[in-house]
C-alpha positions as CSV (number, residue, x, y, z in Angstrom):
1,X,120.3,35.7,250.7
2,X,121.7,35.6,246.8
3,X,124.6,38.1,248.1
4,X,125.8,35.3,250.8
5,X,124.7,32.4,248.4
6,X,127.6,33.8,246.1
7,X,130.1,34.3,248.8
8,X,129.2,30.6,249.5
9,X,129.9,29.6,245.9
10,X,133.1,31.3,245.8
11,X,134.5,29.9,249.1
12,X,133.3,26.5,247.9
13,X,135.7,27.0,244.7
14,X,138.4,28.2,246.9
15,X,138.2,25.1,249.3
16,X,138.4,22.8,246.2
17,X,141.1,24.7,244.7
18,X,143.3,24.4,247.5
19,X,142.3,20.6,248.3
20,X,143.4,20.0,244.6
21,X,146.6,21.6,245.3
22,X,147.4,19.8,248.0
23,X,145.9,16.3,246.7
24,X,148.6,12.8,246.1
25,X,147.5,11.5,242.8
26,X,145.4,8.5,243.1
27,X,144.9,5.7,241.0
28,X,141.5,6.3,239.6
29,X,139.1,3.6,240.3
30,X,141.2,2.7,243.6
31,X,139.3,2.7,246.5
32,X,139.0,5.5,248.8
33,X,136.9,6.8,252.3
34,X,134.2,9.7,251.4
35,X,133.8,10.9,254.9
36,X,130.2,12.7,255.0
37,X,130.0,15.3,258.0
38,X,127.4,17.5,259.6
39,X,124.8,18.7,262.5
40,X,122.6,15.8,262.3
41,X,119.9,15.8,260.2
42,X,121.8,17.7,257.4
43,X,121.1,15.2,255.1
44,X,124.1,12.6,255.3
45,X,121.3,9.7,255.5
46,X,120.1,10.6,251.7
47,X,123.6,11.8,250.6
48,X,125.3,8.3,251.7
49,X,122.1,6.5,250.0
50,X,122.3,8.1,246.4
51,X,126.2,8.4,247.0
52,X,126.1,4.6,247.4
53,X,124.1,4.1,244.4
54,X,126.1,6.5,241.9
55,X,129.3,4.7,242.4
56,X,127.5,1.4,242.4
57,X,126.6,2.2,238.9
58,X,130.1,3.0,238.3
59,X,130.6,-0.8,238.9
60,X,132.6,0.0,242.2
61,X,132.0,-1.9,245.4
62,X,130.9,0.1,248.0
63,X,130.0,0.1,251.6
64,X,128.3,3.1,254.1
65,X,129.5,3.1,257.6
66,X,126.6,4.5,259.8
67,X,128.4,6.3,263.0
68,X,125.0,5.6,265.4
69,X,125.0,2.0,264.1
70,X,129.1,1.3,265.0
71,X,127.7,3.3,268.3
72,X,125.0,0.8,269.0
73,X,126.6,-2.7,267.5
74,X,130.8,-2.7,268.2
75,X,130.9,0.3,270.6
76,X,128.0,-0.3,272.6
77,X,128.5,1.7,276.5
78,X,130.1,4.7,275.0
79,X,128.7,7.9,276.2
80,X,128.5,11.4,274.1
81,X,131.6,12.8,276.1
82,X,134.3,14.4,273.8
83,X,136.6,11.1,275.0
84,X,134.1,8.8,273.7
85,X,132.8,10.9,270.5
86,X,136.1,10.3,270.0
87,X,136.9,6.8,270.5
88,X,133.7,5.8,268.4
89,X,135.3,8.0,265.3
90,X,138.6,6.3,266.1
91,X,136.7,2.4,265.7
92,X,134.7,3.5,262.8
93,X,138.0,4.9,260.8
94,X,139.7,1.9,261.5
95,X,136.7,-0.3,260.2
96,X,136.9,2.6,256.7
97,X,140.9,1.5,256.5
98,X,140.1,-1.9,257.1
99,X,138.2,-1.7,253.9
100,X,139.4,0.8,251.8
101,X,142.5,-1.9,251.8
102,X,140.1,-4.3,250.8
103,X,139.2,-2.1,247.5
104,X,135.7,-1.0,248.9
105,X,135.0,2.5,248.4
106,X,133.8,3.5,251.8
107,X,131.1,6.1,252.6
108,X,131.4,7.2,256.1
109,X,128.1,9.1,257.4
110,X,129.4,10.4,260.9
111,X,129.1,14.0,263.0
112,X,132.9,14.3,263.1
113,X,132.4,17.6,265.2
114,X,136.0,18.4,265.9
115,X,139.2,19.7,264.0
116,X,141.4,17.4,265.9
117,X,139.9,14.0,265.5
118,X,139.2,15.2,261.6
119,X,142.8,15.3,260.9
120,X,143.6,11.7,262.7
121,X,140.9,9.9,261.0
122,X,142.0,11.3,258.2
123,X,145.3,10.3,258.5
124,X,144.5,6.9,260.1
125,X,142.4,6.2,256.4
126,X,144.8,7.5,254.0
127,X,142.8,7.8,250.5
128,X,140.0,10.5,252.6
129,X,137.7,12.5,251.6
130,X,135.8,15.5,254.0
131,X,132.5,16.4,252.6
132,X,131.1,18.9,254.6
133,X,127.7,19.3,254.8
134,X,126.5,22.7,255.6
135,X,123.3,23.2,257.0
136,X,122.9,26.0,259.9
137,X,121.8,24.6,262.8
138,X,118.1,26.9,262.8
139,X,117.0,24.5,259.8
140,X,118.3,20.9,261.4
141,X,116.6,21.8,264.3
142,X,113.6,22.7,262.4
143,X,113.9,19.3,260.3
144,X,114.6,17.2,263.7
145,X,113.6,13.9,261.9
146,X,114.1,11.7,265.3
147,X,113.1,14.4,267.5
148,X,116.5,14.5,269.1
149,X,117.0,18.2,269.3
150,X,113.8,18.9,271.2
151,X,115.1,16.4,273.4
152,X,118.6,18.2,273.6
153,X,116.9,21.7,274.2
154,X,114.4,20.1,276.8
155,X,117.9,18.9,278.4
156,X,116.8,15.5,278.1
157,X,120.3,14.9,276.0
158,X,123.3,16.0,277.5
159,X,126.5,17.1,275.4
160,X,124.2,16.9,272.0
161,X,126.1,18.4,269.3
162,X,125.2,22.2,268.0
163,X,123.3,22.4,271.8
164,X,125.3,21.2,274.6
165,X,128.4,20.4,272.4
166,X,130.7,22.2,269.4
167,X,130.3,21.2,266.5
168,X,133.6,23.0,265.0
169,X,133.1,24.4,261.6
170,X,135.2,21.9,259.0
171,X,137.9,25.1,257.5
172,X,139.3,23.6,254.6
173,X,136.4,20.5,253.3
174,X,137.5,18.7,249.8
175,X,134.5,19.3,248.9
176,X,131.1,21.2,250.5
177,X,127.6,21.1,250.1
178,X,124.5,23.3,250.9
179,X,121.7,20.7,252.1
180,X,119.5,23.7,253.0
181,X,119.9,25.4,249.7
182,X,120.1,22.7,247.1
183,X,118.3,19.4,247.0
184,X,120.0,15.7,247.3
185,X,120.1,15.4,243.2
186,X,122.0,18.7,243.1
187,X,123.8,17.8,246.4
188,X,125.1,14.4,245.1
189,X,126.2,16.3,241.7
190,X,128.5,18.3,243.4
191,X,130.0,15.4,245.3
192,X,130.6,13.5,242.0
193,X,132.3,16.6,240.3
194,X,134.5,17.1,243.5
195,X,135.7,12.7,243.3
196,X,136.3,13.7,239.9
197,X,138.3,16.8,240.2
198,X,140.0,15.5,243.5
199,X,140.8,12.5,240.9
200,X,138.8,9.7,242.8
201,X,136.7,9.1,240.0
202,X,137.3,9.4,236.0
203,X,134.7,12.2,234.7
204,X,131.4,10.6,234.1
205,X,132.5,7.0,234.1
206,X,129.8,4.6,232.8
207,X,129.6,1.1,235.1
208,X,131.7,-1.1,233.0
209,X,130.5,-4.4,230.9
210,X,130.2,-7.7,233.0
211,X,132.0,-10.2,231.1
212,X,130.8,-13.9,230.2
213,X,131.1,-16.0,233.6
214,X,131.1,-13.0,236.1
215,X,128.9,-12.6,238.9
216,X,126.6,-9.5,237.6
217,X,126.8,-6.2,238.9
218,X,128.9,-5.2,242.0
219,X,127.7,-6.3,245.7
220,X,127.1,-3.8,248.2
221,X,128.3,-5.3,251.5
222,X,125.9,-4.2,254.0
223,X,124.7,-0.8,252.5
224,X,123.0,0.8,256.1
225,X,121.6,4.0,256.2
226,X,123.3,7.0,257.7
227,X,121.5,9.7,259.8
């Protein structure tokens, strides 16, 4: 367990590494798309909630995009089909552009189970970053917060992803973290330090001062919790 818990840790540098090689530079403080993907119930609900409240704190306006709410609200009748998986990732990064053009740092908390639609939401966003959280698929099934995989093994769900569906391994994340092995604080630490390496954020930015006359503190715009 430590022997592959270092391999981990090295292959986590690496992936950095390269995503800082191959990073634009960014205006820091601009506004930018943190894309959180995994199995569900690998912990994008509490990552998205603290993420939220960090940059908050950094006085930036933020907003979390919840892929089963988008599902159930503006894409209501799509199925769990690759061809609809794929037309609700489409909506919701077009929803992230919408306002990451608007200055809102948006928080995406969405499966995103193939390489292919990764790469065109990416590009479709512009200012993304893929998060990867990795948690194998023995320990969401034992978490199973909304009971969804018993339902997917009892083939009550069809084309559930890690069961009846791939969920295709991200290869090169900006940044990756180990839900199963370290806990949301230590999770949401790692995220920070990737923004900051990856330049999205200056190093340990303190919210800035509200002046005389302005509204205090920024406003999250409908913060909603991601599974």
């Amino acid at each position: 367990m430590l022997l592959a818990a270092e391999i981990s840790k090295e292959r986590r540098r690496d992936a950095l590494h390269e995503s800082l090689e191959d990073a634009k530079p960014v205006r820091l403080n601009g506004a930018f798309c943190v894309w959180l993907m995994g199995l569900s119930a690998s912990g994008k609900t509490t990552l998205a909630r603290l993420l939220a409240e960090a940059l908050e704190q950094r006085g930036l306006r933020v907003e979390i995009l919840d892929g089963d709410i988008v599902r159930n609200t503006l894409t209501k009748g799509l199925g769990f089909t690759r061809e609809d998986r794929e037309t609700n990732l489409r909506r919701i990064a077009l929803l992230a552009q919408n306002l990451v053009e608007r200055q809102v740092v948006t928080i995406v908390a969405a499966i995103c189970p193939y390489h292919s639609i990764r790469k065109e939401v990416r590009a479709t966003i512009g200012d993304f970053v893929e998060v990867h959280l990795n948690c194998p698929i023995e320990i969401c099934i034992q978490r199973d917060p909304k009971g969804l995989y018993r339902k997917a093994l009892a083939g009550e769900i069809q084309h559930f992803t890690g069961i009846g569906d791939a969920f295709e391994t991200p290869e090169r994340p900006d940044i990756e973290v180990q839900t199963h092995i370290e806990n949301p604080e230590e999770c949401l630490a790692r995220i920070l330090q990737g923004l900051e390496a990856l330049q999205r954020l200056p190093e340990d930015s303190p919210a800035p001062l509200e002046q005389e006359g302005e509204a205090p503190g920024p406003r999250r715009l409908s913060c909603k919790a991601a599974r």
